[in-house]
C-alpha positions as a LaTeX table, in Angstrom:
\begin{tabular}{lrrr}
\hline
Residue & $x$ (\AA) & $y$ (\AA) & $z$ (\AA) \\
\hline
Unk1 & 0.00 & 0.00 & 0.00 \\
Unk2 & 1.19 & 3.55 & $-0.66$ \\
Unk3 & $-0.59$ & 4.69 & 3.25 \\
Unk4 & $-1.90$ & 2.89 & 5.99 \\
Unk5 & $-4.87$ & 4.47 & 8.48 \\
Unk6 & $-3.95$ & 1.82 & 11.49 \\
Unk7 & $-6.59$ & 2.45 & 14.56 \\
Unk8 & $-4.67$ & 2.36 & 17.68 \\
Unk9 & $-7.54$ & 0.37 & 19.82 \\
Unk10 & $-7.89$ & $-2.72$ & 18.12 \\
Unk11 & $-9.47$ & $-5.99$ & 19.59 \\
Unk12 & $-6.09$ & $-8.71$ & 19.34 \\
Unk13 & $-3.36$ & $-6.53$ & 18.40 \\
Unk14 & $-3.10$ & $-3.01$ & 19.56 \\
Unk15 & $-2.06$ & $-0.66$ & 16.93 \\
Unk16 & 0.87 & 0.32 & 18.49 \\
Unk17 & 2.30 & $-3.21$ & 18.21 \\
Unk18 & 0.85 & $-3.51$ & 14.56 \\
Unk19 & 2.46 & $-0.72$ & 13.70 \\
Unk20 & 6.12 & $-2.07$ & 14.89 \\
Unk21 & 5.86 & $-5.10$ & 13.26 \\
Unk22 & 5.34 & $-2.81$ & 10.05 \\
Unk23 & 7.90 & $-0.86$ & 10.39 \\
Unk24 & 9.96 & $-4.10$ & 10.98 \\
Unk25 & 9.28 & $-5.41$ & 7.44 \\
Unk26 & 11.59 & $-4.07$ & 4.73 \\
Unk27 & 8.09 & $-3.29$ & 2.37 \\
Unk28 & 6.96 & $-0.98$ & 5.00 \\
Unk29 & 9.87 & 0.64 & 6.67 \\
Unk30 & 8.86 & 4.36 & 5.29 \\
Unk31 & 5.16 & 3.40 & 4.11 \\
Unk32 & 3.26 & 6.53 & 5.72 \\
Unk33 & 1.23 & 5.09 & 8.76 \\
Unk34 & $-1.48$ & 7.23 & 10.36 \\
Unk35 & $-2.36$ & 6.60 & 13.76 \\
Unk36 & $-6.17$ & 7.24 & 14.71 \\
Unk37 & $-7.46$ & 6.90 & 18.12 \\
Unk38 & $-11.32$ & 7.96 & 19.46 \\
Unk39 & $-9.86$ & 7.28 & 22.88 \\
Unk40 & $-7.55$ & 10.27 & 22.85 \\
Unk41 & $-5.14$ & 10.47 & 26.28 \\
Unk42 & $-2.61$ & 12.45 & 27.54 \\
Unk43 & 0.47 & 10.97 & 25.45 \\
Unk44 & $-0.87$ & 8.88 & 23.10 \\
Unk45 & 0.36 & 11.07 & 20.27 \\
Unk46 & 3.86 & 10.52 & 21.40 \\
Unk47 & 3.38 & 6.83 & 21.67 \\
Unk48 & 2.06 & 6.20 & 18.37 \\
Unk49 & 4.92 & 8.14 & 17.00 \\
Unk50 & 7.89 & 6.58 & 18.89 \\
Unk51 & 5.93 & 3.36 & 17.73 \\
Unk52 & 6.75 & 4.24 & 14.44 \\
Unk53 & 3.78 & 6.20 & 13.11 \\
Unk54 & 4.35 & 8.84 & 10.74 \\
Unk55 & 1.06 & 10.89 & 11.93 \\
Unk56 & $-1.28$ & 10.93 & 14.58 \\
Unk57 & $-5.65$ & 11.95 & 14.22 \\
Unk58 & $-8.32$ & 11.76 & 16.84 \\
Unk59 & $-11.64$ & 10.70 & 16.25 \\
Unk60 & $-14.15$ & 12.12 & 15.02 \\
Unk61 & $-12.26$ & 12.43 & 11.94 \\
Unk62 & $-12.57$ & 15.86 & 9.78 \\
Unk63 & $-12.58$ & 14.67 & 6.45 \\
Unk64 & $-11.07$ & 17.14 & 4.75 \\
Unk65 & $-8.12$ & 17.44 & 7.44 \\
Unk66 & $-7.40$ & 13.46 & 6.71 \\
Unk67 & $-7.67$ & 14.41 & 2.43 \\
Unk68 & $-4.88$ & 17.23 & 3.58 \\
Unk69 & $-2.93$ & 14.54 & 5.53 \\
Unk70 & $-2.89$ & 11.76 & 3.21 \\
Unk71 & $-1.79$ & 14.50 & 0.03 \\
Unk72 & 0.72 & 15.34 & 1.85 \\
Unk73 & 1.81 & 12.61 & 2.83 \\
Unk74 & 1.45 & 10.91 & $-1.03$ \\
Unk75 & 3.54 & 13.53 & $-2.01$ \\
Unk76 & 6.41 & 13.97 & 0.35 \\
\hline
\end{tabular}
């Protein structure tokens, strides 16, 4: 994939953890990952970053602030 939207509270595998073993695979090492959380806390923006994640959104979700995102992002 050319970006991945990874939600960081996931049932098995937390996002955070999903996102290392990404960024662990050669395919994937500088695919842009953004992290999106409804849950936001105190840190979590931090975490998904050190995690790997390449930006961070909190839920709701403005559309047209995740179309700016993901252009720039595509076109780094």
């Amino acid at each position: 994939p050319q970006l991945i939207l990874m939600d960081i509270q996931m049932p098995r595998l937390d996002g955070l953890e999903a996102i290392r073993r990404l960024r662990a695979l050669p395919a994937h090492a500088v695919t842009p990952i953004i992290a999106l959380t409804a849950l936001a806390m105190p840190g979590d923006k931090e975490r998904c970053l050190e995690a790997g994640a390449t930006a961070y959104l909190t839920k709701p979700v403005r559309m047209r602030g995740l179309a700016e995102m993901i252009e720039q992002l595509l076109h780094a």
